[in-house]
C-alpha positions as CSV (number, residue, x, y, z in Angstrom):
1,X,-11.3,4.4,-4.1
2,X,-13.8,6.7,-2.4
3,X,-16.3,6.4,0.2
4,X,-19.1,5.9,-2.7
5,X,-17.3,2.8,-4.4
6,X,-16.0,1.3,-1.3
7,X,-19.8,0.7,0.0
8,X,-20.8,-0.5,-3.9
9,X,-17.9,-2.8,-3.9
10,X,-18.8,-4.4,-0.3
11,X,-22.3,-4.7,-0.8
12,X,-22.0,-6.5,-4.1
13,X,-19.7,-8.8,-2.0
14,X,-21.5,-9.1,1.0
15,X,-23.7,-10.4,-1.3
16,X,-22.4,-13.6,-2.5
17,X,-20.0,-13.9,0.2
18,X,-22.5,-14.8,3.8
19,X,-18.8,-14.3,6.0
20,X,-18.2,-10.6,4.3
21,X,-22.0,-9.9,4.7
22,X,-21.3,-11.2,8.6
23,X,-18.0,-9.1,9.0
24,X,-19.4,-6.1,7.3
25,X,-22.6,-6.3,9.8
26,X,-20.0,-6.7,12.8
27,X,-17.4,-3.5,12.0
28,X,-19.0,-1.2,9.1
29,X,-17.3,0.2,6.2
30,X,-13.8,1.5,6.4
31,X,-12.5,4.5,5.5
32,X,-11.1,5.5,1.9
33,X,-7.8,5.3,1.7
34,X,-6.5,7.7,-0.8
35,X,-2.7,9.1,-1.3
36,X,-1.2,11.6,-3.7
37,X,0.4,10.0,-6.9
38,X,4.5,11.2,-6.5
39,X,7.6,10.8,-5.2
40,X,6.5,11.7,-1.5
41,X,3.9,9.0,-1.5
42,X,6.5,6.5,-2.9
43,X,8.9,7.5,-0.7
44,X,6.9,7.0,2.2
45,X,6.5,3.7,1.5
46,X,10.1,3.0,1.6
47,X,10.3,4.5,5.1
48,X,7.4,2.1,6.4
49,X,9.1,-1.0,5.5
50,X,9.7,-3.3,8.5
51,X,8.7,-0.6,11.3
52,X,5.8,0.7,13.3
53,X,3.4,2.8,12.1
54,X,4.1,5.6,14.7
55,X,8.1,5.4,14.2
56,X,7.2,5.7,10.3
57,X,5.1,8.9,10.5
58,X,8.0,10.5,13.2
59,X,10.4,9.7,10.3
60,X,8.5,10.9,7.5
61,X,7.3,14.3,8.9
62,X,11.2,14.9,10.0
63,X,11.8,14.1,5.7
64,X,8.9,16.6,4.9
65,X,9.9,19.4,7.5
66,X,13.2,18.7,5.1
67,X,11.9,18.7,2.0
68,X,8.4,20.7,1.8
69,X,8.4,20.2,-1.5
70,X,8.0,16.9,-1.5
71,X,9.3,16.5,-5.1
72,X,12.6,14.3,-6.1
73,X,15.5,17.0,-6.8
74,X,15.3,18.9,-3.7
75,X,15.0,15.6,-2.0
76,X,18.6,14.6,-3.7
77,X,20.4,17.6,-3.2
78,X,20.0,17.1,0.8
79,X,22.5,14.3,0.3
80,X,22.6,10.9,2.1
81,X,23.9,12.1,5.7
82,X,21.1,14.7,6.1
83,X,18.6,11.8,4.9
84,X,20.0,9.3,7.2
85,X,19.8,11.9,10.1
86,X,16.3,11.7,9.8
87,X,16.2,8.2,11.4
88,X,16.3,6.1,8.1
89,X,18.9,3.2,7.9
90,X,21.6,2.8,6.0
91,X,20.1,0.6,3.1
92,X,16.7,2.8,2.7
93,X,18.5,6.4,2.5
94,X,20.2,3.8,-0.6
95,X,16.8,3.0,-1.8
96,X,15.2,6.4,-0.8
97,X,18.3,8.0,-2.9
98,X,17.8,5.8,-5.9
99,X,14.3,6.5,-6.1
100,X,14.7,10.3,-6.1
101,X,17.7,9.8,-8.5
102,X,15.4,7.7,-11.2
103,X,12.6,10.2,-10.9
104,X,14.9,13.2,-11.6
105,X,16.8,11.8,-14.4
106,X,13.6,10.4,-16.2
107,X,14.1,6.7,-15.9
108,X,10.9,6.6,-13.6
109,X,8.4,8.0,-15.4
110,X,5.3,8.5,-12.7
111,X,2.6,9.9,-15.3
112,X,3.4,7.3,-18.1
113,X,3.1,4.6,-15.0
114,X,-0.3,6.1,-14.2
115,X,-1.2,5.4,-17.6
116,X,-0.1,2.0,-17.6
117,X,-2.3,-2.0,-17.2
118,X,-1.6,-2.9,-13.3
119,X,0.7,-5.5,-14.0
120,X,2.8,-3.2,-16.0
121,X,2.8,-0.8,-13.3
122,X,3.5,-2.6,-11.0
123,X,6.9,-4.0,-12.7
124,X,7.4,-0.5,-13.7
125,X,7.9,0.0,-9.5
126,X,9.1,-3.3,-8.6
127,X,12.2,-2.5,-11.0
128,X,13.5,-0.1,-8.5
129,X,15.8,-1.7,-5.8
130,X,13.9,-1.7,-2.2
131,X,10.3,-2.1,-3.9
132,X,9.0,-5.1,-3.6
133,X,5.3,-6.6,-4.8
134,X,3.8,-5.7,-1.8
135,X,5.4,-2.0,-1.9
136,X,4.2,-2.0,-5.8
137,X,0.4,-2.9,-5.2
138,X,-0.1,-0.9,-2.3
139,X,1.1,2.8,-4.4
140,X,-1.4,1.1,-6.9
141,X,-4.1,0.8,-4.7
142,X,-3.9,4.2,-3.1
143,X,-2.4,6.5,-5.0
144,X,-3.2,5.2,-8.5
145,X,-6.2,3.9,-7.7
146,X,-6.5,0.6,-8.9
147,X,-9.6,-1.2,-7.8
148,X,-8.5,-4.9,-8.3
149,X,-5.2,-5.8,-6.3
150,X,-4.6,-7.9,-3.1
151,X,-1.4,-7.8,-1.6
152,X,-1.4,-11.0,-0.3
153,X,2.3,-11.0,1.3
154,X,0.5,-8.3,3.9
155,X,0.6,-10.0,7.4
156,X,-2.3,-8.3,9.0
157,X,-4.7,-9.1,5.5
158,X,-3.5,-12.8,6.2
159,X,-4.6,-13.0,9.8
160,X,-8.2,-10.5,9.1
161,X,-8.6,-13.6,6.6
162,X,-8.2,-16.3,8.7
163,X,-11.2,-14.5,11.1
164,X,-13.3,-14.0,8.8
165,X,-13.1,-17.0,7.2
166,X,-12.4,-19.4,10.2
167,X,-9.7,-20.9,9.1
168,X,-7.1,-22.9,11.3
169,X,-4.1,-20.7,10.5
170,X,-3.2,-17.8,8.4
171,X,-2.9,-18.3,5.1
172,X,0.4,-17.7,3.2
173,X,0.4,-15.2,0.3
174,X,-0.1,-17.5,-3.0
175,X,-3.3,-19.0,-0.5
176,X,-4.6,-15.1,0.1
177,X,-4.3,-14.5,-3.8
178,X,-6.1,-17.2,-4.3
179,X,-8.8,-16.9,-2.1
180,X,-9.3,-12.8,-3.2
181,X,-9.5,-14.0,-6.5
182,X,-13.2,-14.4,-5.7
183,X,-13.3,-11.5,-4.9
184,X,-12.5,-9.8,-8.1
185,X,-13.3,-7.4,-9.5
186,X,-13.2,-5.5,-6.0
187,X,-10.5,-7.0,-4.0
188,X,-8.7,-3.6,-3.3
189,X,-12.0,-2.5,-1.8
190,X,-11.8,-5.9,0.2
191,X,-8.3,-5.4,1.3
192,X,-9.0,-1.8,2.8
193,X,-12.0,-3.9,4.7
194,X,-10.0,-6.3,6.2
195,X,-7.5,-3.8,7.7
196,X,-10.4,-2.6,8.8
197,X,-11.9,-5.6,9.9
198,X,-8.5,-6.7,11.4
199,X,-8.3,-4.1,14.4
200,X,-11.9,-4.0,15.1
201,X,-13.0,-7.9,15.1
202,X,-12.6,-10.1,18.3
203,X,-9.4,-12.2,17.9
C-alpha cells in the first residue's frame, strides 16, 4: 500500500462513511506502511509479540547486528543461547528457531505464499507455532501487500473504532470484523488509518 492508494482508498470511504470523512478531516492520511517480504520481516513479528514497541526495536536491531543477513540459515547457525542473549524469551527463541528451521529446509515456502489467495496465506503462516491470525494478517498487509484484511484481534484498532464510531465500549474482534466488512474492499488501508487515527484523536 503506497502513499497513492492509501488516499484513493480513504477518499472512496470518506465518502460513504460521514465518521471516516470526520476522522480523516481531524488527523490526515497516515503513512504507508510497507515491509520487506522474508524471514527478517517475519521474524520481527515474533519478537513484537506481547512487548513495547521501543523494547521490540532494541531487540531486533541486537538480532540484525547478529545476523546482517537477515536470511534464515545464518540465523540458525547462531544457535538458541546466542538468540536468547539477545533479550528474546525462552518460548520465542522456540518459535524464532522453528521459523528459520521451516524456511531453510523448504517447508515454508515465502515466494509460493506470495503467490497465494489471502486466506491461504494466511494458513500458510498461521501453521507455524507462535503465529497467530493477527501475526498472519499483519505480514499480509505490509509485506505482501494485501489490500483487504482487518486484524480485528488488534487492541489499539478496537479502541481507534470505538472513537470514531462512538460507541460505548470497544468492540471485541468478531464485532471489528464485522464492522470493517463495510469497509471492503479497502480495510487494510482503513486499519493503517486508525493506528493513525488512534494516537492522534482526543480520547
Amino acid at each position: 500500500m503506497d502513499m497513492l492508494h492509501i488516499q484513493i482508498a480513504l477518499d472512496s470511504l470518506a465518502a460513504r462513511d460521514p465518521e471516516v470523512a470526520k476522522g480523516l478531516a481531524l488527523v490526515g492520511y497516515p503513512q504507508p506502511r510497507l515491509r520487506p517480504h522474508g524471514f527478517n520481516t517475519l521474524l520481527s513479528i515474533i519478537v513484537s509479540q506481547q512487548i513495547s514497541k521501543e523494547a521490540a526495536g532494541a531487540i531486533q536491531a541486537r538480532l540484525e547486528a547478529l545476523n546482517p543477513t537477515g536470511q534464515a540459515e545464518p540465523f540458525l547457525a547462531l544457535g538458541p543461547d546466542t538468540i536468547r542473549a539477545a533479550g528474546l524469551s525462552r518460548p520465542k527463541v522456540a518459535y524464532a528457531m522453528g521459523l528459520a528451521d521451516a524456511i531453510a529446509s523448504g517447508t515454508l515456502n515465502l515466494d509460493h505464499i506470495a503467490t497465494l489467495p489471502d486466506t491461504e496465506a494466511i494458513a500458510a503462516i498461521m501453521s507455524l507455532k507462535g503465529f497467530g491470525r493477527w501475526s498472519a494478517e499483519i505480514y499480509c498487509m505490509f509485506s505482501l501487500q494485501r489490500k483487504d484484511l482487518f486484524p480485528g484481534e488488534d487492541i489499539a484498532l478496537q479502541e481507534a473504532m470505538r472513537r470514531l464510531k462512538g460507541m460505548p465500549s470497544r468492540p471485541d474482534a468478531k464485532q471489528a470484523r464485522i464492522i470493517a466488512e463495510n469497509w471492503s474492499p479497502y480495510r487494510s488501508a482503513m486499519a493503517v488509518f486508525l493506528w493513525h487515527y488512534y494516537r492522534g484523536a482526543p480520547a
